[in-house]
C-alpha positions as CSV (number, residue, x, y, z in Angstrom):
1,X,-91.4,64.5,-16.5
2,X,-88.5,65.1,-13.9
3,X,-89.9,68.1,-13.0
4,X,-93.2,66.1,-12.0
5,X,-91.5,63.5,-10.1
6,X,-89.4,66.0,-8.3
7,X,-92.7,67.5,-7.1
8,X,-94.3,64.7,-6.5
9,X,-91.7,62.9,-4.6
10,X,-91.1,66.0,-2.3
11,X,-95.2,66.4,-1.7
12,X,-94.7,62.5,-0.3
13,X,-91.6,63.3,2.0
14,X,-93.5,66.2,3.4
15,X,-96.4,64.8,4.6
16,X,-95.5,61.1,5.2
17,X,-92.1,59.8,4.1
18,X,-90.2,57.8,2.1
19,X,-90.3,53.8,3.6
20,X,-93.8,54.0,5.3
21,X,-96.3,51.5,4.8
22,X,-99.3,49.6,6.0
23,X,-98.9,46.3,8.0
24,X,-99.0,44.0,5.2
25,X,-96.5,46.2,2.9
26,X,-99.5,47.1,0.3
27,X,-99.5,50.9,-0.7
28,X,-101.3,52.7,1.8
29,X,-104.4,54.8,0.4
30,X,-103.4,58.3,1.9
31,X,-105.8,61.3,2.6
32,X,-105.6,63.8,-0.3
33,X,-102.8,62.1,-2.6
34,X,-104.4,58.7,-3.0
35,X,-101.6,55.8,-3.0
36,X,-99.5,57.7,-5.6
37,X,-96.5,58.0,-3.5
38,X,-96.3,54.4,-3.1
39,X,-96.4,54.2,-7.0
40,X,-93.4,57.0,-7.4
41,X,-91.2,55.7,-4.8
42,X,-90.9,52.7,-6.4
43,X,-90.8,53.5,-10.6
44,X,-87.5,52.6,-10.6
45,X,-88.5,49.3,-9.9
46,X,-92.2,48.9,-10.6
47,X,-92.0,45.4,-12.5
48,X,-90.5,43.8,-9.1
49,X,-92.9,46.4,-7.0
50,X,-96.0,44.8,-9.3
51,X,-95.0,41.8,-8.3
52,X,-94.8,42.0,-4.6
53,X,-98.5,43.7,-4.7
54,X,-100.1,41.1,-6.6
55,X,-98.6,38.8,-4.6
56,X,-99.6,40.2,-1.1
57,X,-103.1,40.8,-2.4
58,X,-103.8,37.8,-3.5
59,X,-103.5,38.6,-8.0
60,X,-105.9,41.2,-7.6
61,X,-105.4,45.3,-6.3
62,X,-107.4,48.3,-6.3
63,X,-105.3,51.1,-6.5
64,X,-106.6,54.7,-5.8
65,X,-104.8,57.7,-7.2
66,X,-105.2,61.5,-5.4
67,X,-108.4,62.8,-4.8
68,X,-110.2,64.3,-8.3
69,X,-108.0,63.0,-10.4
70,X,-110.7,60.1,-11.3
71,X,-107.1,57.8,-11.3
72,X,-108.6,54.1,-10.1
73,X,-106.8,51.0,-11.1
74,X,-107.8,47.8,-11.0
75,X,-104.4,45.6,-11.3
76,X,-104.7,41.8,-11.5
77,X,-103.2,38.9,-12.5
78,X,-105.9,36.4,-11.9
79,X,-106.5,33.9,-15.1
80,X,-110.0,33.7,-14.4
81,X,-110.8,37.7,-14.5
82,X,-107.9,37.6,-17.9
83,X,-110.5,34.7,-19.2
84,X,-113.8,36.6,-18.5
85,X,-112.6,40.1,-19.7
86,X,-110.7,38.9,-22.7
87,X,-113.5,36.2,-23.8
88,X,-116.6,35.7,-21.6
89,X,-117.5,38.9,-21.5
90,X,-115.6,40.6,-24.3
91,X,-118.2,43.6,-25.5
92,X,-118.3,44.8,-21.7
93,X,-114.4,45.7,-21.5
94,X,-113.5,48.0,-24.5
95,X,-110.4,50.0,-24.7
96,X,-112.4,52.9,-23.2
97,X,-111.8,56.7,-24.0
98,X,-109.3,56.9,-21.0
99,X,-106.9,54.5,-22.8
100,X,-108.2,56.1,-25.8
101,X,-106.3,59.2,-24.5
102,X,-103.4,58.3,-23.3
103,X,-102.4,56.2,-26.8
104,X,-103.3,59.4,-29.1
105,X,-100.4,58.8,-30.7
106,X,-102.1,55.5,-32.3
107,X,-104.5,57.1,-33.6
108,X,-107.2,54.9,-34.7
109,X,-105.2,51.7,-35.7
110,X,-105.9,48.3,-34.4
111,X,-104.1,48.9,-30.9
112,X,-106.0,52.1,-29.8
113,X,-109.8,51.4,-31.4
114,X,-113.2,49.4,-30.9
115,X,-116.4,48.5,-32.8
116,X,-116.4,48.7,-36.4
117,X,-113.0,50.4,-36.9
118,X,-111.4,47.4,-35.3
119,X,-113.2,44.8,-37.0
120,X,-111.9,46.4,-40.4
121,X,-108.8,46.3,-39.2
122,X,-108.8,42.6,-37.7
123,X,-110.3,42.0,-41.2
124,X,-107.4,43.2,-43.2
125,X,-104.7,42.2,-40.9
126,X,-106.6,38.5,-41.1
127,X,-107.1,38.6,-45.5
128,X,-103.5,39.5,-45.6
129,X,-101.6,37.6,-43.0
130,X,-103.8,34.8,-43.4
131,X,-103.3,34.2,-47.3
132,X,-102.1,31.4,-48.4
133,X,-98.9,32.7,-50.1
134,X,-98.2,35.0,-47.1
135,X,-95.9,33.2,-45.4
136,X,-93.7,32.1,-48.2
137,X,-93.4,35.8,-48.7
138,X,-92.7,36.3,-45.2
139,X,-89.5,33.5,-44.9
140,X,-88.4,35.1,-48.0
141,X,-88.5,38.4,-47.0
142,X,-86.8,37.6,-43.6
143,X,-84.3,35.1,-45.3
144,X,-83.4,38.6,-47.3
145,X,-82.5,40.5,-44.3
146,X,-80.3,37.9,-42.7
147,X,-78.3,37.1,-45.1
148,X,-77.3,40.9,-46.3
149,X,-78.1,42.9,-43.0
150,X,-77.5,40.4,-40.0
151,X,-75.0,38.3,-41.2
152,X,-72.6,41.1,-42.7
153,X,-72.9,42.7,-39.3
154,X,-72.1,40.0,-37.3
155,X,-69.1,38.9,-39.6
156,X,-67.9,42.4,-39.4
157,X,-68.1,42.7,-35.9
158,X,-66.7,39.6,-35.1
159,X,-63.7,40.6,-37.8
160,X,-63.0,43.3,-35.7
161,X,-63.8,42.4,-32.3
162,X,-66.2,45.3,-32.0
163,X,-68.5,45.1,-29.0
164,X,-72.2,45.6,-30.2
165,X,-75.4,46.0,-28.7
166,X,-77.6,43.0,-29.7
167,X,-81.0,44.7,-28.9
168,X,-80.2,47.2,-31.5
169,X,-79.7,45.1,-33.9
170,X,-82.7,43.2,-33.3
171,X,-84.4,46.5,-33.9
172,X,-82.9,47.4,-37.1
173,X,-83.6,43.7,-38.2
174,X,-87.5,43.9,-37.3
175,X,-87.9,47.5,-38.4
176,X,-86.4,47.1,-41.8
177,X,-88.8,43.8,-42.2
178,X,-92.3,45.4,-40.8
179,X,-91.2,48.2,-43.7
180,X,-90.9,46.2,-46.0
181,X,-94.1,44.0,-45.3
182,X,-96.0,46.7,-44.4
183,X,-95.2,49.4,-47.6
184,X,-92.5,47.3,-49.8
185,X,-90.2,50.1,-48.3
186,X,-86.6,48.9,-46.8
187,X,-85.2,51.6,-44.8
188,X,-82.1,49.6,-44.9
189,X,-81.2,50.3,-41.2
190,X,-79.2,47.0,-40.8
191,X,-76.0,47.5,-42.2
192,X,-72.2,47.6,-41.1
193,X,-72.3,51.7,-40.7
194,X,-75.6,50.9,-38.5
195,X,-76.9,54.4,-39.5
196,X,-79.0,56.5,-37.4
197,X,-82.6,55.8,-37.3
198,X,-84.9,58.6,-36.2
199,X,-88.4,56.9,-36.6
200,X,-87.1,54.1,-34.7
201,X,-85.8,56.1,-31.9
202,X,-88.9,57.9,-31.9
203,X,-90.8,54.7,-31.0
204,X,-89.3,54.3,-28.2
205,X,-89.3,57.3,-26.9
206,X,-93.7,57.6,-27.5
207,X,-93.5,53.7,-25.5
208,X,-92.0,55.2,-22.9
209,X,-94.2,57.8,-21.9
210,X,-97.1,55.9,-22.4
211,X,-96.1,53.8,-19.9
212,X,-95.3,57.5,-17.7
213,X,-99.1,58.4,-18.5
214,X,-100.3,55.1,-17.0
215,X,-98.2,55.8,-13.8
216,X,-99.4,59.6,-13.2
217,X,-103.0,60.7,-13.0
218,X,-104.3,62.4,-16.6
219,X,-104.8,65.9,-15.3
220,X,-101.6,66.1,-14.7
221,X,-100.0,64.4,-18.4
222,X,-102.0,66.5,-19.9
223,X,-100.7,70.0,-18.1
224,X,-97.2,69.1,-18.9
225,X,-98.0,68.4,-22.8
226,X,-100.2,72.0,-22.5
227,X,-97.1,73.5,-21.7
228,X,-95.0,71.5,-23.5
229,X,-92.2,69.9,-21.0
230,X,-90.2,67.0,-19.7
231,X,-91.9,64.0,-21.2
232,X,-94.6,65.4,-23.4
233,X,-92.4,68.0,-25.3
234,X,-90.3,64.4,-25.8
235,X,-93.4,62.8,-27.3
236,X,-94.3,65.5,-28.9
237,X,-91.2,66.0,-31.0
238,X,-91.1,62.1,-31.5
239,X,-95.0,62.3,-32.9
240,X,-93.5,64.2,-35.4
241,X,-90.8,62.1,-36.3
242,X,-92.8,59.3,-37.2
243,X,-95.4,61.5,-38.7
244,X,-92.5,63.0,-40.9
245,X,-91.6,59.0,-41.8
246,X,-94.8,57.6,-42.5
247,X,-96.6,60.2,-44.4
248,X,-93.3,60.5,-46.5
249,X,-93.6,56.6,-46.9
250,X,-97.6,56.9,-48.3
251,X,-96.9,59.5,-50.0
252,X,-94.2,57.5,-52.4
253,X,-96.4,54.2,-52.6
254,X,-99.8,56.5,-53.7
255,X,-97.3,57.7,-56.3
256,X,-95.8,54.6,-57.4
257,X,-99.3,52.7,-57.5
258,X,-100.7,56.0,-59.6
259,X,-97.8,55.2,-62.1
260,X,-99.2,51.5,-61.8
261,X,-102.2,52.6,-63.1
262,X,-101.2,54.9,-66.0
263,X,-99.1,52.0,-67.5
264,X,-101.9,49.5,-67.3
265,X,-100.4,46.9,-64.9
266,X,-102.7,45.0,-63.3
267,X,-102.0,41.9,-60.7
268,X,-104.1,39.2,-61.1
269,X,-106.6,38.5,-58.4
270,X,-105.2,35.6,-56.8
271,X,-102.0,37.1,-55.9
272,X,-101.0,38.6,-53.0
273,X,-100.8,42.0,-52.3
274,X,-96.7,43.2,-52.2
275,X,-97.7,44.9,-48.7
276,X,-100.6,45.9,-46.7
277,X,-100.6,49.6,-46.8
278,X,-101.1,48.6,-50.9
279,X,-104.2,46.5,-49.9
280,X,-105.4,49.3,-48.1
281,X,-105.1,51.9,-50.4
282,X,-106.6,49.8,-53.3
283,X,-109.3,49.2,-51.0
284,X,-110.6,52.5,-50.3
285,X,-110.2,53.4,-53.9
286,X,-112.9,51.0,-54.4
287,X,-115.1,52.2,-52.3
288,X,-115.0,48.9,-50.5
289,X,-114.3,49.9,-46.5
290,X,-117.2,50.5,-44.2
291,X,-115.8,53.6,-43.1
292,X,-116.1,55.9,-46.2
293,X,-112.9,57.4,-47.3
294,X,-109.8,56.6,-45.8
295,X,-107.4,59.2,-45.9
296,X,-103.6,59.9,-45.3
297,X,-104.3,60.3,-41.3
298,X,-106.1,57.1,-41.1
299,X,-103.4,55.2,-43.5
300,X,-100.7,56.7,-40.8
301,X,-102.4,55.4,-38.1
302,X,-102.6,51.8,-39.1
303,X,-99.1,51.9,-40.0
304,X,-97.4,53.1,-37.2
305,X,-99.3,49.9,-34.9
306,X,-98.3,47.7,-37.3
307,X,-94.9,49.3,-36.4
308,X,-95.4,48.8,-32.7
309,X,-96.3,45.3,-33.2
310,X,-93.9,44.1,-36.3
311,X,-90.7,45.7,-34.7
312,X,-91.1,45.5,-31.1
313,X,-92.7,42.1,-30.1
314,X,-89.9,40.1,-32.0
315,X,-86.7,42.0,-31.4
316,X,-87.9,42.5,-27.6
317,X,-88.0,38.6,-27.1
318,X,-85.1,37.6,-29.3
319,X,-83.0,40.1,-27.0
320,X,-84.0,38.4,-23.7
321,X,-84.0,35.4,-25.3
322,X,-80.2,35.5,-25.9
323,X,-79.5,36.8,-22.2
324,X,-81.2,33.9,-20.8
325,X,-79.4,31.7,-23.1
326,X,-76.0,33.6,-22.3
327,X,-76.8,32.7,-18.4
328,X,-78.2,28.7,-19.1
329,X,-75.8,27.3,-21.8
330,X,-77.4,23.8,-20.8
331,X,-80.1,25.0,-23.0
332,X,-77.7,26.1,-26.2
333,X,-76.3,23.2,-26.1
334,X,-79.5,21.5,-26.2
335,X,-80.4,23.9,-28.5
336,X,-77.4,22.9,-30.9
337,X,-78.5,19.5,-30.7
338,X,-81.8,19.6,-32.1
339,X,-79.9,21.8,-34.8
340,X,-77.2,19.2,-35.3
341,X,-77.6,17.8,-38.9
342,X,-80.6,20.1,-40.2
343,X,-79.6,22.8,-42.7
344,X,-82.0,25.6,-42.7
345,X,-82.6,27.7,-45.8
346,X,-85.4,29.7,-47.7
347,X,-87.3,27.1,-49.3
348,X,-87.2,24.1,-46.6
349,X,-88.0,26.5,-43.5
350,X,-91.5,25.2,-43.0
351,X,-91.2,22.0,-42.7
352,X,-88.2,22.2,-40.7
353,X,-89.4,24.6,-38.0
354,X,-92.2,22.0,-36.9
355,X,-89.1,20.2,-35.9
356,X,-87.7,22.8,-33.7
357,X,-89.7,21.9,-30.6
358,X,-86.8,22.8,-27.9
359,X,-86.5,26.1,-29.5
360,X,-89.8,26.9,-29.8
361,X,-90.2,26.0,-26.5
362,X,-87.1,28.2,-25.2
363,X,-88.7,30.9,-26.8
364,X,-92.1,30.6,-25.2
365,X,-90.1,30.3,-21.9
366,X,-88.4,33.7,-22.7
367,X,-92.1,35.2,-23.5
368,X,-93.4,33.8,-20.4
369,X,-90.7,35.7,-17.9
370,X,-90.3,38.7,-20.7
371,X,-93.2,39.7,-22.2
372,X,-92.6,42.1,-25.0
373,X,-95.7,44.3,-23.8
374,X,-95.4,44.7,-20.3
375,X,-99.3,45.0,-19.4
376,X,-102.9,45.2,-20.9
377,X,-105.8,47.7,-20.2
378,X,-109.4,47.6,-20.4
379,X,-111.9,50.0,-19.4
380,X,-115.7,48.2,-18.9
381,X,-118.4,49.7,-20.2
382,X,-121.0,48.8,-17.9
383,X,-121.0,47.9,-13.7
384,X,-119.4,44.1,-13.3
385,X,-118.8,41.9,-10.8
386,X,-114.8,40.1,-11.7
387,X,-115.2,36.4,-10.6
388,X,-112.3,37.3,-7.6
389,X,-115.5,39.1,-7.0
390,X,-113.8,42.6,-6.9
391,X,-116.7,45.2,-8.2
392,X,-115.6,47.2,-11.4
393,X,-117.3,50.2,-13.2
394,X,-117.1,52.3,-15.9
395,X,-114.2,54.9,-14.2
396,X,-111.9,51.7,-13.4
397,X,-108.8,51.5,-16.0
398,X,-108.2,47.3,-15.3
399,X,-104.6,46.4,-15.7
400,X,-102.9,43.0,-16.5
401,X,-99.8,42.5,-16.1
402,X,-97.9,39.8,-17.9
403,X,-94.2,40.4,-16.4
404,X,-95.7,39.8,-12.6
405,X,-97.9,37.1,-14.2
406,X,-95.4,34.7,-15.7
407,X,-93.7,35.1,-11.7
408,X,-96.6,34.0,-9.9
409,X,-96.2,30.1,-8.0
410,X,-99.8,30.0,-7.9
411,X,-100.0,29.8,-11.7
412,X,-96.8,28.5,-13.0
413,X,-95.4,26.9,-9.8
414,X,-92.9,26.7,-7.9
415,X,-90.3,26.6,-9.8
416,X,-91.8,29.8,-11.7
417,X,-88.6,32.1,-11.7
418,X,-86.4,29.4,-13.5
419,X,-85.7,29.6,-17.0
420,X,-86.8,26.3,-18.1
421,X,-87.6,25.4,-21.8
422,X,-89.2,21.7,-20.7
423,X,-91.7,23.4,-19.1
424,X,-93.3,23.9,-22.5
425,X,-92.9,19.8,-24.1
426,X,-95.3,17.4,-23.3
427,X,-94.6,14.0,-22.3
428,X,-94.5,12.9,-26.3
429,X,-91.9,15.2,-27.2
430,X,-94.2,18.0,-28.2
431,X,-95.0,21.8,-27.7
432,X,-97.2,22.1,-24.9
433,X,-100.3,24.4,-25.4
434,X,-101.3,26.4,-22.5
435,X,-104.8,29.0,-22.4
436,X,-103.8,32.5,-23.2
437,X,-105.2,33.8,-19.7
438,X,-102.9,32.0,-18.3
439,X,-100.1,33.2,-21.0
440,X,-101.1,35.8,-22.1
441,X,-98.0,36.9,-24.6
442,X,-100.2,37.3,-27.7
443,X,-103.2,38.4,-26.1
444,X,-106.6,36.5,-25.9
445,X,-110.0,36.2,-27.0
446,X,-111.0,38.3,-30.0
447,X,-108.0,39.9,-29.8
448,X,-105.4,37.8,-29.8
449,X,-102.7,38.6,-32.0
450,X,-102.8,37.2,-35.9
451,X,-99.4,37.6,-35.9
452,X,-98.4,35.0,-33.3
453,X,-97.0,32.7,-36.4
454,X,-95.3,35.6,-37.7
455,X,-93.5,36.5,-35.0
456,X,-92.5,32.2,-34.3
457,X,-90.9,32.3,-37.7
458,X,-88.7,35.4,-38.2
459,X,-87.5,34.1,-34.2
460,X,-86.5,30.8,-35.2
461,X,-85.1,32.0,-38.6
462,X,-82.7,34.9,-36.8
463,X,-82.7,32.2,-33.8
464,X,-81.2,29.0,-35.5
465,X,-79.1,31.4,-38.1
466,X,-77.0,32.4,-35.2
467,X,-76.6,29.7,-32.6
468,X,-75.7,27.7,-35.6
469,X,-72.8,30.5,-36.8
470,X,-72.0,32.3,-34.0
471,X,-71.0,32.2,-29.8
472,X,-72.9,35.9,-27.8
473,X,-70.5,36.7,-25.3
474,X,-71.8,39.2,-23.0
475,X,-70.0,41.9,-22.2
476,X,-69.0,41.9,-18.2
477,X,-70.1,44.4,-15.7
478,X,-72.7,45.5,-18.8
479,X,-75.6,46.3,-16.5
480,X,-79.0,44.3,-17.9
481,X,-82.4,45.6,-16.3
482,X,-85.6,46.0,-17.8
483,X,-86.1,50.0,-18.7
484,X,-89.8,51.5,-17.7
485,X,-91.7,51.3,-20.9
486,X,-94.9,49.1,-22.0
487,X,-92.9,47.7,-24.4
488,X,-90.0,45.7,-22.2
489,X,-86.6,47.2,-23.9
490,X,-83.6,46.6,-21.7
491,X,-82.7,50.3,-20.3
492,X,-79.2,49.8,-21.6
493,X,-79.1,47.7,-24.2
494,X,-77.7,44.1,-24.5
495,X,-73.8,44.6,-25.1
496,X,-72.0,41.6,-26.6
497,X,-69.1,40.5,-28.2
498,X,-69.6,37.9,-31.2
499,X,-67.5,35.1,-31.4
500,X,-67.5,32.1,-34.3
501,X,-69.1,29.2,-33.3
502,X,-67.4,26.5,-31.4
């Protein structure tokens, strides 16, 4: 990818400069290359540069890439085009085989697929998050991981006054739980030693060049991975990796289930599955999916986006969630407050949390200026007028951005940069509900995420377990900026020292 952006970069010197810009400081559609240079001169900061453009143009922009490279954009942060492409007029704005494309690493899980193959999956994910003894499983599951992963870390760090990069160990903390609910494997990557983690590592590195392929017109992604450089021999060699992990992973439940079999031991039907990749399996050797046999490839797929959205949604908020706090500690100590007396364990979590209004709201605030996925894309399917009244067709990739929505003072105010948890309680003490185009965190419409309560749970478990038990101190000078990735990782981690509570 450096090689690209070298090119690229020099193309825009040559024929028009570095700083030059229309009258209104919008990117300025140039003969030949389009308004890509306006695009590459500012990646290093293109969730500040989003910002400025949709608020110059009013929460909508059409964005033209270089001539033939069929690269048109349609970015907006409008609620009422989020509200009629995510629900009014859902079956017109697909995925779309551009997007398609550029996620081929997904496969067909729930993330990268339409029509029937995404209704399966929506069905599965709903049977199995939605049963009734799923969440007790869940608390359990994450009460596991705290006490011997997070909490032996954190005591040993503390012990030895060893700095430690919080985001990593939010990380290790989501990706040994999405294991374990997704195949009833641990991978037992939250420990003292904090081992290496390959598959992990690979993640990020296939979220980062998504977000590269988004930024640079096709023709051009797809000549670097033909000759296999820069960012697409990294994704390449990270596809692998997970490949490597997950196939590894079916492979030992097909053969623990076959041994199931042989010895007669049957669950009964009320009970929950132990994980979902067993539901699935069981399911297609039933012959009860709609889309014939299954297979290993298929399996792999709908693992690795239960990956993307078990691991990085959660440990991606919890991160910034604990840098905000580290800069407002008006809020932990309101925080501690509404903690003050209540003992939270396994088996009294649920009703408990229902009393955790400031913290649920704190965390909403967090999601609101730090969406774990940076932005949205939708492709429609046939010619549509947006109710901005911008004209869209079927060679328009439409963009939303939900880090340059939650800064707009036309939909949150004023006051739309602070961090400020009360902005979430009503006037009777409780959480305030606002439309998912307007926050638009877990999504909207049909597809809004089923894992919302989910990902509300393991937060205010790993949440209330450490303000209660511990002081984050971050480290000084330790540079915090979001790194350029759909998924919003800070680019260098979140370094902290761990102190006992006060």
């Amino acid at each position: 990818m450096e090689y690209l952006e070298i090119f690229l970069v020099l193309l825009s010197l040559l024929l028009f400069g570095y700083s030059f810009r229309n009258n209104i400081g919008l990117p300025t559609n140039w003969p030949i290359v389009g308004m890509l240079p306006a695009l590459l001169i500012n990646a290093h900061r293109i969730h500040d540069y989003f910002i400025e453009v949709m608020l110059k143009s009013q929460l909508t922009f059409f964005l033209k890439g270089p001539w033939f490279t069929n690269m048109y954009l349609l970015a907006t942060v409008d609620p009422a085009n989020v509200h009629y492409i995510m629900s009014k007029n859902f079956g017109n704005y697909p995925k779309g085989p551009k997007l398609n494309a550029i996620l081929d690493v997904l496969g067909d899980g729930i993330f990268n697929t339409d029509s029937i193959v995404w209704q399966y999956h929506r069905k599965m994910a709903h049977s199995f998050l939605g049963h009734p003894k799923f969440h007790h499983f869940l608390v359990k599951k994450t009460w596991d991981k705290v006490e011997n992963g997070l909490i032996p870390v954190l005591d040993h760090v503390l012990e030895h006054s060893i700095e430690v990069d919080l985001q990593d160990l939010f990380a290790r903390f989501t990706f040994d739980t999405i294991c374990t609910i997704i195949m009833d494997y641990d991978p037992r990557s939250l420990s003292v030693d904090l081992p290496r983690v390959p598959s992990s590592k690979a993640l990020d590195d296939v979220e980062e060049v998504i977000f590269y392929r988004h930024v640079v017109p096709s023709c051009v992604w797809k000549f670097l991975r033909w000759l296999d450089v820069g960012e697409e021999k990294k994704h390449r060699k990270a596809w692998e990796t997970l490949d490597d992990f997950i196939y590894k992973c079916i492979a030992m439940k097909r053969e623990e289930l076959s041994k199931e079999q042989l010895s007669k031991q049957k669950e009964d039907n009320d009970e929950m599955s132990n994980d979902l990749l067993t539901l699935y399996i069981k399911q297609d050797e039933n012959h009860e999916t709609p889309l014939g046999n299954l297979g290993d490839k298929f399996l792999r797929d709908t693992i690795l986006n239960f990956f993307v959205a078990g691991r990085d949604t959660t440990s991606v908020t919890l991160t910034w969630f604990f840098y905000l706090l580290s800069q407002h500690p008006h809020v932990v100590s309101k925080i501690k407050k509404e903690l003050d007396g209540i003992i939270i364990n396994r088996t009294n979590f649920k009703e408990v949390s229902s009393k955790l209004v400031y913290l649920h709201s704190a965390l909403c605030e967090t999601l609101r200026l730090y969406p774990p996925v940076v932005f949205e894309a939708k492709s429609p399917l046939e010619q549509d007028i947006l109710p901005s009244g911008y004209h869209v067709n079927p060679n328009m990739e439409i963009i939303f951005n939900m880090y340059a929505m939650g800064r707009m003072k036309s939909i949150w105010g004023d006051d739309c940069y602070e961090f400020k948890p009360e902005r979430w309680i009503t006037e009777q003490g409780k959480v305030r509900h606002e439309p998912s185009y307007k926050f638009l965190a877990f999504n909207a419409g049909p597809r809004t995420c089923l894992g919302k309560e989910m990902a509300f749970t393991q937060m205010k478990i790993i949440a209330a377990t450490i303000i209660q038990n511990y002081d984050i101190e971050p480290v000084k000078e330790h540079l915090v900026v979001p790194n350029l990735s759909i998924i919003l990782h800070m680019k260098y981690g979140f370094k902290v020292k761990v102190l006992r509570s006060q």
